[in-house]
LUMVEX-667796 format. One record per residue (C-alpha): z, y, x. Coordinates in steps of 0.5 Angstrom, whole numbers. Layout:
! residues N
Z/Y/X
...
! end
This chain:
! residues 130
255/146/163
253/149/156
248/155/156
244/159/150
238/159/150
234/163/146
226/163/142
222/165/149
225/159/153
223/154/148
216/157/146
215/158/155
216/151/154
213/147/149
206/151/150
207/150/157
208/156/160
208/158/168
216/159/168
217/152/164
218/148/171
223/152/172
226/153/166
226/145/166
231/145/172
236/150/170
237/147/164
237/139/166
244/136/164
245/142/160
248/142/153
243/148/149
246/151/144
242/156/139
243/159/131
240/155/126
235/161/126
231/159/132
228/154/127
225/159/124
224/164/130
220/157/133
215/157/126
214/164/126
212/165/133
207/160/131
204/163/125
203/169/129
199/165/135
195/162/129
194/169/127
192/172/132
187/166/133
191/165/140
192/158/139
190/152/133
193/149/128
192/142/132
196/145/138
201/149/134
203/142/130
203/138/138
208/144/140
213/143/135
212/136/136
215/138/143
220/142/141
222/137/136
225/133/141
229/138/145
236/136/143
239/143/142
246/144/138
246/149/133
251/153/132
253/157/126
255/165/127
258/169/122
254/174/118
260/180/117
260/180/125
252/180/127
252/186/122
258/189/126
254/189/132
247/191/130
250/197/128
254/199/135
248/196/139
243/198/135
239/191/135
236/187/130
240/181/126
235/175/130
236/177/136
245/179/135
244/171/133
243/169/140
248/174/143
253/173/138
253/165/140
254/166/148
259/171/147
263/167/142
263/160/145
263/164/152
258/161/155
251/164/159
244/166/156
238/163/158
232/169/156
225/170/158
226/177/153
229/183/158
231/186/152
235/180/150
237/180/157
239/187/158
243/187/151
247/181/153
250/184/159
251/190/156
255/186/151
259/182/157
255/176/157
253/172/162
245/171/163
242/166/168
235/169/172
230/166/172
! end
């Protein structure tokens, strides 16, 4: 099975959040996929905990460690059409990344973000419950 799966899920995982466990069952033996976007959606997730004083340089650097080993397939989107559905759903290009990727490849979204969620049926998009 192939799923997307987008910036909440890898970040519940690597700071061990309370849905990890099961994250970590839906996904076994799952090929993920992402935009090369997730790289710098993971980083900025970090610089604004490290802003906020919610986690330290040390646990952030342990973080990406993790999320370093986690072998997710990128897959490329095209711009011409992110911006086509930004404009008819109204959302930001970072999130149409991943929803452009499920769609394209025909494949089901893995989010802890309702918003995404919403959006992703709203556009024909199978989206996995956790």
């Amino acid at each position: 099975m192939r799923i997307v799966v987008d910036t909440s899920i890898i970040i519940a995982v690597i700071t061990n959040e309370m849905h990890k466990k099961r994250l970590i069952e839906i996904t076994k033996n799952a090929e993920l996929i992402a935009p090369p976007s997730l790289h710098w959606e993971i980083g900025n997730a970090f610089s604004a905990m490290l802003r906020r004083d919610r986690i330290t340089l040390d646990q952030a650097q342990l973080a990406l460690n993790e999320y370093r080993k986690i072998p997710i397939k990128p897959h490329d989107v095209n711009l011409d059409s992110v911006l086509e559905l930004s404009k008819k759903y109204k959302l930001f290009a970072y999130d149409v990344y991943f929803l452009l990727c499920a769609k394209n490849l025909k494949v089901p979204l893995l989010s802890l973000d309702k918003q995404m969620m919403e959006n992703g049926r709203n556009m024909g998009i199978q989206i996995i419950e956790v």
